[in-house]
C-alpha positions in Angstrom: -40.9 153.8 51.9 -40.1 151.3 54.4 -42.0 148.5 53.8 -43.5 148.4 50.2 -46.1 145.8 50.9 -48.9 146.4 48.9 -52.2 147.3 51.7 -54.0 144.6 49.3 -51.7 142.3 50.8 -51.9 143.8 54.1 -55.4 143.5 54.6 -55.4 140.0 53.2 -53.3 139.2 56.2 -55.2 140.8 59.0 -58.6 139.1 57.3 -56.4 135.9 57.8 -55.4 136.7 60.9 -59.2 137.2 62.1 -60.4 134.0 60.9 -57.7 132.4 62.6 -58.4 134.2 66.0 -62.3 133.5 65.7 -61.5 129.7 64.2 -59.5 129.1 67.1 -59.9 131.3 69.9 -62.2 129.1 72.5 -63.6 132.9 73.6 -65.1 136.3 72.8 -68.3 135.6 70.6 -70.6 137.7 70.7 -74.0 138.7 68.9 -77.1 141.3 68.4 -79.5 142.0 66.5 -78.7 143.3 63.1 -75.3 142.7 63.4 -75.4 140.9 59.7 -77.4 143.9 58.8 -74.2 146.5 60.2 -72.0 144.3 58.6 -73.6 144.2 54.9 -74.0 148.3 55.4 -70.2 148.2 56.1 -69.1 146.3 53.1 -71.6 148.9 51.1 -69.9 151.6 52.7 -66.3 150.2 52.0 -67.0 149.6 48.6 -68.7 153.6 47.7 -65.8 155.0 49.6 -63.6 152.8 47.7 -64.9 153.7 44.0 -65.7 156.7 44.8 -61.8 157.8 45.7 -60.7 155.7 43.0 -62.4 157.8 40.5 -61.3 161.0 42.3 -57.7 159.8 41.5 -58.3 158.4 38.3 -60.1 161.7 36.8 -57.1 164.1 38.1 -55.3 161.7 36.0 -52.3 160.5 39.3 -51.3 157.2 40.4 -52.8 155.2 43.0 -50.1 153.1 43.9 -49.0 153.4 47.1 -46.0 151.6 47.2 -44.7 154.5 45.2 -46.5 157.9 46.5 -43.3 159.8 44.4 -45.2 158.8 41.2 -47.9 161.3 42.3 -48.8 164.1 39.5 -51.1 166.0 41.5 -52.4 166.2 45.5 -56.0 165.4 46.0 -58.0 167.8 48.1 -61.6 167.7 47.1 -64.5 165.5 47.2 -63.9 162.8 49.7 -60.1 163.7 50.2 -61.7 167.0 52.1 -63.2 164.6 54.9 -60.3 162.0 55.0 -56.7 162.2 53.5 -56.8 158.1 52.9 -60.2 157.3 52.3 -58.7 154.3 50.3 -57.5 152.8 53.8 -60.6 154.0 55.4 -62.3 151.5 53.2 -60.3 148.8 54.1 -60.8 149.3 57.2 -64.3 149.4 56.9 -64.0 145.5 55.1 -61.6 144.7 58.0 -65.0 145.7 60.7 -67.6 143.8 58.5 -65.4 140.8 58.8 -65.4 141.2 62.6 -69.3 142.0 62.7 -69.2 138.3 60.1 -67.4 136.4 62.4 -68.5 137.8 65.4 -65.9 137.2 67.5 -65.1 140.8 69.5 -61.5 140.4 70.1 -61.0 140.8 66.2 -61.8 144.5 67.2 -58.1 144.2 68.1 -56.8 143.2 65.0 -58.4 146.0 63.1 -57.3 148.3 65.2 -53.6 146.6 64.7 -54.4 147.0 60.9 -54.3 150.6 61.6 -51.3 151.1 64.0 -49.9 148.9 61.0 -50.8 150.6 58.3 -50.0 154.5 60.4 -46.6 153.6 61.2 -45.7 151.6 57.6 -47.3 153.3 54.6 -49.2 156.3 55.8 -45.9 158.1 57.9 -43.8 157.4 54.8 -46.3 158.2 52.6 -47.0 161.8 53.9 -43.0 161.9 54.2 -43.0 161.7 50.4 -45.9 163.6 49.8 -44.3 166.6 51.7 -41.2 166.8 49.8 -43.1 166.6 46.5 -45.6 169.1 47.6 -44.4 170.8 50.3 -46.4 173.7 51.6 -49.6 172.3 49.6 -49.6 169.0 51.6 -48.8 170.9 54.9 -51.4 173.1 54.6 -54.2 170.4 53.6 -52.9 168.2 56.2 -53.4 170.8 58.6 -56.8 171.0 58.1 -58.3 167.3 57.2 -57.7 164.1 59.4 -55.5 161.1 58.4 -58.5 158.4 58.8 -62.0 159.8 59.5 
């Protein structure tokens, strides 16, 4: 891997990072109705995604740290793993939005979308680099045919 930052951390960060920009950032607010609402449903969202991969990993019995993707005992291909190959992240990102929608400040838009170049280019490219030596023709295969985020 080349950076072993746990995304916990990461997304800690680019929450920090959005506070700042809305705390100081003179510009970009913005509002609508039900924009509490669309954030609430987002956190919901985040947190079924969430549990619901969790448990998809926990019951085929492999690891779920992903600072260390050679640990891995088995590829996950069902359930929500068929729509998204890191629904994990997904929900993260989905926090990330809610905090956006929160703050409402519409340049932290930005930042999440940082969070993902971020989180592409450090722990998913490496990730999938591992994942493809360990599993090789599996991982191609199911890569093939299910997108990295949504």
């Amino acid at each position: 891997m080349e950076l072993k930052l746990p995304p916990a951390l990461v997304v800690f960060v680019f929450a920090f990072a959005m506070y700042l920009l809305n705390r100081f950032l003179p510009f970009g607010y913005f509002d609508f109705f039900g924009r509490l609402w669309l954030a609430k449903i987002l956190v919901g969202m985040a947190i079924v995604v969430l549990c619901v991969s969790l448990i998809q990993f926990f019951s085929t019995k492999t690891t779920i740290d992903p600072t260390n993707p050679s640990k891995a005992s088995k590829l996950v291909t069902n359930g929500l793993y068929k729509l998204s190959r890191n629904p994990m992240y997904l929900a993260m990102l989905l926090l990330l939005l809610a905090l956006g929608l929160k703050l409402g400040n519409a340049f932290n838009v930005l930042l999440a979308a940082g969070f993902v170049s971020y989180m592409n280019r450090f722990q998913i490219v490496p990730e999938e680099k591992m994942l493809t030596k360990k599993f090789g023709k599996d991982f191609i295969a199911y890569c093939a045919k299910t997108r990295r985020w949504f």
